[in-house]
Every structure is written in structure tokens, then in C-alpha cells.
C-alpha positions as YAML, in Angstrom:
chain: A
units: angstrom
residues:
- id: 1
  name: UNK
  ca: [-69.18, 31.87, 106.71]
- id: 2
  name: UNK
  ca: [-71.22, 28.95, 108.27]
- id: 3
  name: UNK
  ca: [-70.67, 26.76, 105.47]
- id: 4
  name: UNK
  ca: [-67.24, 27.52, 104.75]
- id: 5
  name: UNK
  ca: [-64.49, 24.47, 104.73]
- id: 6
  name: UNK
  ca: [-61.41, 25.00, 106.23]
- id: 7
  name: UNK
  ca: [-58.17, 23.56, 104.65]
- id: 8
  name: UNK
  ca: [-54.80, 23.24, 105.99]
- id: 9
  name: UNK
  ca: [-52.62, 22.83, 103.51]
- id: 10
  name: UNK
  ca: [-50.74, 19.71, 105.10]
- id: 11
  name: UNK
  ca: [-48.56, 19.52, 102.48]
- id: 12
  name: UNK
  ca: [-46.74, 22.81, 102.50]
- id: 13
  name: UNK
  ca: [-46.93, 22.67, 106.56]
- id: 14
  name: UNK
  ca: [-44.91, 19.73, 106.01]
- id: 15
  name: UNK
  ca: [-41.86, 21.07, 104.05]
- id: 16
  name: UNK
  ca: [-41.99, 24.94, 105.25]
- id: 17
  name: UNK
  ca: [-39.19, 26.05, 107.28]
- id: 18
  name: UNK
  ca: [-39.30, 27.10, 111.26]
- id: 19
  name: UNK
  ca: [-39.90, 30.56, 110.15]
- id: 20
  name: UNK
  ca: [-42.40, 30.14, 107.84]
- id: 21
  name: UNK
  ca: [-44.49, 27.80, 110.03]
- id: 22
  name: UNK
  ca: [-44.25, 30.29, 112.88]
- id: 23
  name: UNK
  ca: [-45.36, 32.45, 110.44]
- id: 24
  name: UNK
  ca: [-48.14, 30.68, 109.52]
- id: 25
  name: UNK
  ca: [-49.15, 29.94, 113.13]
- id: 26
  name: UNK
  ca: [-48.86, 34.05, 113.87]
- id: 27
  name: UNK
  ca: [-51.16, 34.58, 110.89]
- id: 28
  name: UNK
  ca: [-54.15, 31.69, 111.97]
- id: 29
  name: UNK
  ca: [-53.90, 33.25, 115.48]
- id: 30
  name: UNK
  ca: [-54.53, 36.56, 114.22]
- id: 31
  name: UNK
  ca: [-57.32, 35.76, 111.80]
- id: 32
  name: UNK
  ca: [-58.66, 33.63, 115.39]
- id: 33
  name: UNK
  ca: [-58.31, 36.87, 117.12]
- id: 34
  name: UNK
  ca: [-60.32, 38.89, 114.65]
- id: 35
  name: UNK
  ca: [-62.87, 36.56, 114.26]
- id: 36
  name: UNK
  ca: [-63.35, 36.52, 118.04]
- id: 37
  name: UNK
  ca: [-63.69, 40.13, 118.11]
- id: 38
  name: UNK
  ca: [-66.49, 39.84, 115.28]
- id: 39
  name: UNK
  ca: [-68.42, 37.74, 117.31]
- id: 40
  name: UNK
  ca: [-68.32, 39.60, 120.60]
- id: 41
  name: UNK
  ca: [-69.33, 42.23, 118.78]
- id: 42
  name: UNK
  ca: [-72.45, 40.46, 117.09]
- id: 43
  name: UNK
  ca: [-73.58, 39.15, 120.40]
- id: 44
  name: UNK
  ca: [-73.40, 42.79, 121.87]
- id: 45
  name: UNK
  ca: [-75.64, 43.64, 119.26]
- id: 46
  name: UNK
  ca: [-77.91, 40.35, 119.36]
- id: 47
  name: UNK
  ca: [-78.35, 41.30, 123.50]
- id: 48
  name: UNK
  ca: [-79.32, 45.40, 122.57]
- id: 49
  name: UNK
  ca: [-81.89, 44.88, 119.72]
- id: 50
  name: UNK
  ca: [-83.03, 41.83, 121.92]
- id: 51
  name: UNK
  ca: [-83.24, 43.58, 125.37]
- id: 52
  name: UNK
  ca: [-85.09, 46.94, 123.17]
- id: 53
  name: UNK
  ca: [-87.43, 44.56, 121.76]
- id: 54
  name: UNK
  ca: [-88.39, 43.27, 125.23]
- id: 55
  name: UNK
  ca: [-88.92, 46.67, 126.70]
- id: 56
  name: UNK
  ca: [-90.99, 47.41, 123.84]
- id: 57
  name: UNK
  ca: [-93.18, 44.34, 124.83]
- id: 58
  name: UNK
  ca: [-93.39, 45.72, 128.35]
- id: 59
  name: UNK
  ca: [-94.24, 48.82, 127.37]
- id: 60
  name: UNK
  ca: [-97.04, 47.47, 125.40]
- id: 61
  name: UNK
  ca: [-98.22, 45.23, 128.04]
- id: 62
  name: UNK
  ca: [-98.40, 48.51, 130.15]
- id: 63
  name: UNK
  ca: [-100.51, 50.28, 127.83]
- id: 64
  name: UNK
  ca: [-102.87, 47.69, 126.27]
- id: 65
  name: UNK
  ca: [-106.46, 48.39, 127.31]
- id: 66
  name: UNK
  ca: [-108.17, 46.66, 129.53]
- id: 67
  name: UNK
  ca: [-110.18, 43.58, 128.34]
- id: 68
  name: UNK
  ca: [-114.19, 43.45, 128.52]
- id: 69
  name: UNK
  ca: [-114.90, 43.63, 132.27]
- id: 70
  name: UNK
  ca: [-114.57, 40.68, 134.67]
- id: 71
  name: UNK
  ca: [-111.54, 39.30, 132.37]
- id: 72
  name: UNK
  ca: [-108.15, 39.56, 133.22]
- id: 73
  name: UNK
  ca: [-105.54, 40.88, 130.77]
- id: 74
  name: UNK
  ca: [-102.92, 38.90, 130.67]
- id: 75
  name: UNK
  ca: [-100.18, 38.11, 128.69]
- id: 76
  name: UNK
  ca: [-100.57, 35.51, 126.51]
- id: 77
  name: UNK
  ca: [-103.65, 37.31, 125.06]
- id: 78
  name: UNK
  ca: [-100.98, 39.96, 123.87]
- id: 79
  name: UNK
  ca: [-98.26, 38.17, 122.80]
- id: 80
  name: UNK
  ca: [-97.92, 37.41, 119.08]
- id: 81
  name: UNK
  ca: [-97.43, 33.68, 117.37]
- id: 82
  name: UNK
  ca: [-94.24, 33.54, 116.38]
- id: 83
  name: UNK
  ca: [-91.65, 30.97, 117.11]
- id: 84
  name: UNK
  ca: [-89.68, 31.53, 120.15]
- id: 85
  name: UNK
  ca: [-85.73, 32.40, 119.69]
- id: 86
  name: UNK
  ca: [-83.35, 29.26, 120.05]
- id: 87
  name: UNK
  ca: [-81.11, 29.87, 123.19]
- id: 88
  name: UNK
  ca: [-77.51, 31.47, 122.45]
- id: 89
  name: UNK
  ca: [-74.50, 30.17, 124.21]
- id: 90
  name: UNK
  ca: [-72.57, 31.85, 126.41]
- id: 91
  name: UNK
  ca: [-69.28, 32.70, 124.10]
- id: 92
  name: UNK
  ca: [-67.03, 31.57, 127.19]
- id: 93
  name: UNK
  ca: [-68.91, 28.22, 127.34]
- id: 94
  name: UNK
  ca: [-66.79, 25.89, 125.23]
- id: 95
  name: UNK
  ca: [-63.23, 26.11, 125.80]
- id: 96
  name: UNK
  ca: [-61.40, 27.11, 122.18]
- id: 97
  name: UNK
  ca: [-59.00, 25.06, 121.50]
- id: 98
  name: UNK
  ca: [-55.61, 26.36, 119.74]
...
């Protein structure tokens, strides 16, 4: 869906009757709706596997053995390389415009 074009068809917009363009308006608001929905429920999802994963890390932390002694665990000694998540928006950060 990221890469998908949107078209209006201008054309017909231009000679459809008041019914049909409410109509048409009814049906894009719907779709809007839905796809709204969709996302709420992805980020609900993104913040749950996120916020396990995170408790799994503390967890870990918890239980990791203690280094030779006279060193400090700490924990950038535990945490693996991998390339930090890019920050999501808030969904009720950019206005949508209709």
C-alpha cells in the first residue's frame, strides 16, 4: 500500500450528478474510515510486541551474571548491535485533512 497512486478520476467528478458525487464522497470517507481503523490497530500491535520485547530485555538485564569481579555490568555490555527503531509518530500528530 505504500507505493500505491491514488487517482481521482477528475473527469467523471466533473459530469456526475449531486447524487452520485455525494455518493462518491460517502464512499472515500468510508474507505478513510477503514483505513484509519487499520492503522490504530497496527500501532496497538507495534506498542505490545514493542513494550514485550522491552520487558524481555529487562528481564535479561536482571538475570545476566555478574561480570569478572571488580567490573560493573552494565548495559551496553548486554545489549545487542542492531540498528535502533526509527521513531513512530503519534497518529493524532498531523491534522488529516478531508
Amino acid at each position: 500500500m505504500a507505493g500505491q497512486e491514488i487517482s481521482v478520476p477528475y473527469d467523471y467528478l466533473r459530469r456526475a450528478s449531486v447524487p452520485s458525487l455525494e455518493s462518491f464522497e460517502l464512499s472515500r470517507l468510508n474507505h478513510a474510515a477503514n483505513l484509519r481503523k487499520e492503522i490504530d490497530e497496527l500501532l496497538n500491535q507495534y506498542f505490545e510486541e514493542t513494550t514485550a520485547a522491552l520487558l524481555a530485555r529487562f528481564l535479561l538485564q536482571r538475570r545476566a551474571p555478574a561480570a569478572t569481579p571488580g567490573r560493573r555490568r552494565g548495559r551496553r555490555a548486554l545489549r545487542p548491535k542492531a540498528e535502533p527503531l526509527a521513531p513512530v509518530p503519534h497518529p493524532l500528530s498531523r491534522s488529516l485533512a478531508i
